[in-house]
N, C-alpha and C positions, 0 to 999 in steps of 0.2 A: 235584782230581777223584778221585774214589774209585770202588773198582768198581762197588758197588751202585749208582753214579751210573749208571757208565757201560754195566752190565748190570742192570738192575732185577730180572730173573728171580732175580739173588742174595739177592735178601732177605729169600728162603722158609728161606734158611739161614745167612745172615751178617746179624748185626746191622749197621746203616751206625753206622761208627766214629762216639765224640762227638771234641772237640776237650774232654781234661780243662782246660784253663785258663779253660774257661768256664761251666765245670760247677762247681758244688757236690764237696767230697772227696766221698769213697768214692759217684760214680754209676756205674753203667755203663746200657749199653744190652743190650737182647736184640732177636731178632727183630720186638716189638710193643711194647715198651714200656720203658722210662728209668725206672731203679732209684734210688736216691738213698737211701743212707747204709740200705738193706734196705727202704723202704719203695714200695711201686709205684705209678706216679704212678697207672696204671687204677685201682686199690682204694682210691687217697687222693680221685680223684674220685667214684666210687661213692660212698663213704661221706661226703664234706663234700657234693658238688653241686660246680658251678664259677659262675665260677671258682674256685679254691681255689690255695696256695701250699706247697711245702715248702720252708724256709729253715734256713740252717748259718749260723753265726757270719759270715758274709760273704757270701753269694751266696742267691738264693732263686729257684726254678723254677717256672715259672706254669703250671697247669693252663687250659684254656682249650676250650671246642666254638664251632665253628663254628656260628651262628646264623643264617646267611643268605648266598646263595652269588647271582651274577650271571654267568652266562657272556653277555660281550656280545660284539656283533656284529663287531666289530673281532675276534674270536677271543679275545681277553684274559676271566681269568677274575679276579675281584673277589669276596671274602669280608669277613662280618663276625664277630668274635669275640664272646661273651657278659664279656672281659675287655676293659678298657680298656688296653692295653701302649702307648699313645701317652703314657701318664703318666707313663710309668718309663722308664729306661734298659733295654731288652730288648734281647737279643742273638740277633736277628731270623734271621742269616745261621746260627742254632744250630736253629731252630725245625723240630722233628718230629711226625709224624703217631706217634700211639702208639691203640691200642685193635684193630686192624685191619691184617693184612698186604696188599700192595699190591705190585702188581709194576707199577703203572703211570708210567712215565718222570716225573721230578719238572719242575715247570716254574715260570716267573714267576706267581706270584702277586700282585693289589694288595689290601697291605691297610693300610687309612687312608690314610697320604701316603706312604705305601712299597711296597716289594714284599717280598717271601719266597719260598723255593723251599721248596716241596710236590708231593705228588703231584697227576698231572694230573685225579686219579677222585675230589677228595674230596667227601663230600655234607653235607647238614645233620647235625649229630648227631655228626658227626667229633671225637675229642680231639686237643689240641695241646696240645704242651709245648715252652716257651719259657726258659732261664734270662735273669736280669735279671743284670748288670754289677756290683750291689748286692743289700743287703740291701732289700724291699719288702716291702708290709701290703696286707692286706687291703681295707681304705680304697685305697688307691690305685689297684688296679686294677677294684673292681665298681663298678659304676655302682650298683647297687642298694644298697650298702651307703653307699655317699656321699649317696643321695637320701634314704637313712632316720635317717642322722647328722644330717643337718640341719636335716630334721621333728622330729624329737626337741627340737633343741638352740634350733629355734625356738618349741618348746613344742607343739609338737604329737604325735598319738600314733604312734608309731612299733608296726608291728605286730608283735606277737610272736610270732602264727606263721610272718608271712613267715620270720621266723630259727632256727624250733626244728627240731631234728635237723640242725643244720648246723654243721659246724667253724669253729670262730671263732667264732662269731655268739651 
C-alpha cells in the first residue's frame, strides 16, 4: 500500500510509484501519465488511436480507453476496454489511469473475468495503461484489427481507411 493509495489527495503531486520489474526499462511515471523509454503513452495514443502498444525488447505496455462502464446495483463497478487484454498476459495488479488527475479513492474494478484497482470516478473516454508480462502485437490485443485480418485473408476487402492515419496499421 503506498500513500497515494492510501491518501489520494497526493496525486495532485506525487506520482503513484510503478513497480519497475514490470515495466518496460527506462519508464517512469508522473502525476498523469507513464513515460516509456521518452515517449508518452497520452501522445502515443493521440497520435496511433487505441488501442495502441509501446514495446522494448521484452515487455510491451497497452494503451487502452474505457469503452463502456456499468455501475450496477450491487455497488460494483464493471468496465469494458476498446483492447482485448484477456489475450495477453497483462499485468492487470499494474494497471493505471493516465490522461487525467484524480484524487478519487481507487477501487475494485470488474473487467472481463477479473478485477483491477482504478479510480472509483472513471468515465467513458478514460485512458489506461496496462504492461503485459511479454512482448505483444497489435493483433493481439484489437479486436478490429483481428476482424480485418481475417476479411482480408478470407479474400475479402479489408478497408483502408478504417486503418489510415493509424500506427501500426
Amino acid at each position: 500500500m503506498t500513500l497515494t493509495r492510501i491518501l489520494p489527495t497526493l496525486r495532485r503531486t506525487l506520482p503513484e510509484p510503478l513497480h519497475p520489474a514490470h515495466w518496460p526499462a527506462h519508464t517512469r511515471a508522473t502525476v498523469d501519465d507513464v513515460v516509456v523509454a521518452g515517449v508518452s503513452m497520452i501522445r502515443l495514443a493521440a497520435w496511433c488511436g487505441t488501442p495502441c502498444l509501446h514495446t522494448d525488447e521484452t515487455l510491451s505496455v497497452i494503451v487502452t480507453r474505457v469503452q463502456h462502464l456499468e455501475r450496477r446495483a450491487d455497488g460494483s463497478l464493471a468496465l469494458w476496454f476498446d483492447a482485448d487484454v484477456s489475450t495477453v498476459d497483462a499485468d492487470m495488479e499494474q494497471a493505471r489511469l493516465v490522461g487525467r488527475l484524480t484524487v478519487a479513492p481507487a477501487r475494485r474494478v470488474l473487467v472481463g473475468g477479473g478485477e483491477v484497482e482504478l479510480p472509483g470516478d472513471l468515465v467513458v473516454g478514460d485512458l489506461v495503461v496496462i504492461p503485459a508480462r511479454s512482448m505483444v502485437t497489435l493483433h493481439e490485443v484489437d479486436p478490429r484489427r483481428r476482424g480485418a485480418a481475417g476479411a482480408a485473408s478470407e479474400g475479402g476487402p479489408a478497408s483502408a481507411d478504417e486503418w489510415s492515419g493509424r500506427c501500426g496499421r
